[in-house]
C-alpha positions as CSV (number, residue, x, y, z in Angstrom):
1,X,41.0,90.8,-6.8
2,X,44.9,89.6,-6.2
3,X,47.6,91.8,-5.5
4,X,50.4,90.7,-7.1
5,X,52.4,93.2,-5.0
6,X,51.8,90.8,-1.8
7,X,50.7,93.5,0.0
8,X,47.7,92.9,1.5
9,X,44.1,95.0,0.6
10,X,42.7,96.5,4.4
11,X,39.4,96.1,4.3
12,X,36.6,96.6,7.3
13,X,34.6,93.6,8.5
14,X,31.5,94.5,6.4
15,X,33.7,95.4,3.1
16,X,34.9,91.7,3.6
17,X,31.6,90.2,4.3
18,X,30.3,92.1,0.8
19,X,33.9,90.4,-1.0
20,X,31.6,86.9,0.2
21,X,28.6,87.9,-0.5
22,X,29.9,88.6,-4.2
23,X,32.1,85.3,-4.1
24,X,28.9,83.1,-3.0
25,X,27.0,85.1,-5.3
26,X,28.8,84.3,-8.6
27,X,28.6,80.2,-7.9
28,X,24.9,80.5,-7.4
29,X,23.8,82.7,-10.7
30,X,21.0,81.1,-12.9
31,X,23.7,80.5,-15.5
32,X,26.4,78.9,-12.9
33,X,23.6,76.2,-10.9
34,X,22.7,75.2,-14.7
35,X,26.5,74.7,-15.1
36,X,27.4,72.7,-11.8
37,X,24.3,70.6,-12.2
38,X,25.4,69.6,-15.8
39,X,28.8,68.8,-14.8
40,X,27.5,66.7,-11.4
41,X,25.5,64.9,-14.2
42,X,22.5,66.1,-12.7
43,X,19.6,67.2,-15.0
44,X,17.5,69.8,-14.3
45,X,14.3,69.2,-16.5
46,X,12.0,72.0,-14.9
47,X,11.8,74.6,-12.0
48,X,11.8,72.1,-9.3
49,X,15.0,71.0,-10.7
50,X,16.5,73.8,-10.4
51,X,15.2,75.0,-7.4
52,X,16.8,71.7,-5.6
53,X,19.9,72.1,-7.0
54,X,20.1,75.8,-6.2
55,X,19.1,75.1,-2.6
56,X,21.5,72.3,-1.9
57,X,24.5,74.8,-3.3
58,X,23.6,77.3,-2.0
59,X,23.7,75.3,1.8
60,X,27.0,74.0,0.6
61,X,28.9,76.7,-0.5
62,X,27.7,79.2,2.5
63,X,29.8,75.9,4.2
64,X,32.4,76.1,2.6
65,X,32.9,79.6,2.8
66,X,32.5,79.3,6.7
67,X,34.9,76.3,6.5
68,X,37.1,77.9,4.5
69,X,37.5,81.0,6.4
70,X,37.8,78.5,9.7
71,X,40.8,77.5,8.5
72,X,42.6,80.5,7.9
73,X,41.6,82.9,10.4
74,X,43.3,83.3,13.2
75,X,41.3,85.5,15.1
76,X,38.0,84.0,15.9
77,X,36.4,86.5,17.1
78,X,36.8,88.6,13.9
79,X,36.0,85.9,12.0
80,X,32.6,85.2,13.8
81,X,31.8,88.8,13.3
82,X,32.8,88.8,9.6
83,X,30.4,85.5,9.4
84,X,27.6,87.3,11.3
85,X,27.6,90.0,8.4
86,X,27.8,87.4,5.4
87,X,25.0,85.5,7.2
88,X,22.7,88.9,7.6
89,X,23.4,89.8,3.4
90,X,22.8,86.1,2.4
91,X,19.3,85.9,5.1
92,X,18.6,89.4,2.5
93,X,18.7,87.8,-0.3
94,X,17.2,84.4,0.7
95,X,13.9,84.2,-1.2
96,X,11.5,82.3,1.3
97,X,12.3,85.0,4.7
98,X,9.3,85.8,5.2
99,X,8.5,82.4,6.1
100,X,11.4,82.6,8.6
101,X,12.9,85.5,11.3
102,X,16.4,85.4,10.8
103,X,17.5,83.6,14.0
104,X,14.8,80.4,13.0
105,X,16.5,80.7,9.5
106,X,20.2,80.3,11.4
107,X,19.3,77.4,13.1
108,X,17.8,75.5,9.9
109,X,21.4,76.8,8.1
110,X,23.6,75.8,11.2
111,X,21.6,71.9,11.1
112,X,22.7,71.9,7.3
113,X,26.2,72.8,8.3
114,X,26.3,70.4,11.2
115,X,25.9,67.7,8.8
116,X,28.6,68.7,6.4
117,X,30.7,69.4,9.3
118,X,30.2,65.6,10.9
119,X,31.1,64.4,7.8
120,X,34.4,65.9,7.1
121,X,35.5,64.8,10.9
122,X,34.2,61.4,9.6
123,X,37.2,58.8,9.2
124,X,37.1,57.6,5.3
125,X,39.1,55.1,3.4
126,X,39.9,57.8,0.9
127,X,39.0,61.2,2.0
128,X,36.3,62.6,4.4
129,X,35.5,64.5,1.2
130,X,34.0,61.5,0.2
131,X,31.5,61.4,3.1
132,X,31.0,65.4,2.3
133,X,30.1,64.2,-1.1
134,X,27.3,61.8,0.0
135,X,25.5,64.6,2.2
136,X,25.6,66.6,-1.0
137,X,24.7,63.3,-2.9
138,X,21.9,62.3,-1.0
139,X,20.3,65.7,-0.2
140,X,20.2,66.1,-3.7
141,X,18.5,62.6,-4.6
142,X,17.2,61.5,-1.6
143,X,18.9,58.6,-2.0
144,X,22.9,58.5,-2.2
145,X,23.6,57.7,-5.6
146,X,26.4,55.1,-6.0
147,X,28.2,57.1,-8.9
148,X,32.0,57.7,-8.8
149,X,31.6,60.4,-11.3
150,X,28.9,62.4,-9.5
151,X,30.4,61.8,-6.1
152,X,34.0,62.8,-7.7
153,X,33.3,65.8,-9.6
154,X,31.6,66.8,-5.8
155,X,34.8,66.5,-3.9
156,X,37.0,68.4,-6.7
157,X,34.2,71.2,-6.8
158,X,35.0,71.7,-2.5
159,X,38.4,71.6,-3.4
160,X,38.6,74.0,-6.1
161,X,35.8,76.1,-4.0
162,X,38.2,76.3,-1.1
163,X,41.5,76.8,-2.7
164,X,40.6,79.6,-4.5
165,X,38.2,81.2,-2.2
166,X,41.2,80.9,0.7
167,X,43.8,82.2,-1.7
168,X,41.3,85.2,-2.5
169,X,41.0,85.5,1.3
170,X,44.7,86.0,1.9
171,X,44.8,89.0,-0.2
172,X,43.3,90.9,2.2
173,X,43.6,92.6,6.0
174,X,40.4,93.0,7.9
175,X,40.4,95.5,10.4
């Protein structure tokens, strides 16, 4: 959806919390989990399998779209609101809701986020990526797994997930 014109798309709140909703919603296909699992180097041999790895994505990426949108909006109280209607379309679509009211299912999403958000303030050697990495890592396993690979191709996945997903936000004006 750029606009190579650099004039900027105006869009309402809930036109831009749908633009999410589709972002999130392309990383977390059937298809794309299979992908990102094979390329962490995690197998998925069954349903299990892939339910875990859908699950811990899908806690990550809502992240990183709040994290990414943290850091380029200005206004916070538009963002908020933007991030209140993402929320409300993702809580649709989240299969287990009738095992939770929305608000008990915010709190059990903010915990998740709390974590990955402790660990990027967390002072690392090389990157606090690499500290985002083991939440993912060890959510996943149980256990952090002490591979470079896995615990790379994590960190470039945020990256690349943030990068685009704040050059897609820039193309537009919520009003």
């Amino acid at each position: 959806m750029p606009n190579s014109s650099n004039k900027k798309v105006a869009v309402s709140k809930k036109q831009f919390a749908d633009l999410l909703y589709h972002w999130l919603s392309g990383f977390l296909t059937e298809k794309a989990v299979r992908k990102t699992a094979k390329d962490f180097g995690f197998k998925i041999r069954n349903n299990e399998d892939f339910t875990k790895m859908f699950k811990e994505l899908f806690i990550l990426d809502m992240w990183l779209v709040g994290y990414t949108c943290e850091g380029i909006f200005v206004d916070e109280d538009k963002r908020n609101e933007c991030l209140d209607i993402f929320h409300h379309l993702e809580y649709g679509r989240y299969l287990e809701k009738k095992e939770k009211s929305f608000s008990d299912w915010m709190m059990s999403i903010a915990a998740r986020y709390a974590e990955y958000g402790k660990a990027m303030e967390t002072e690392h050697p090389s990157t606090p990526l690499w500290v985002v990495a083991n939440v993912f890592n060890k959510r996943l396993f149980g256990e952090i797994q002490k591979h470079l690979g896995f615990q790379t191709k994590v960190i470039l996945y945020k990256g690349l997930f943030v990068k685009h997903l704040g050059e897609a936000i820039e193309q537009y004006d919520i009003e």
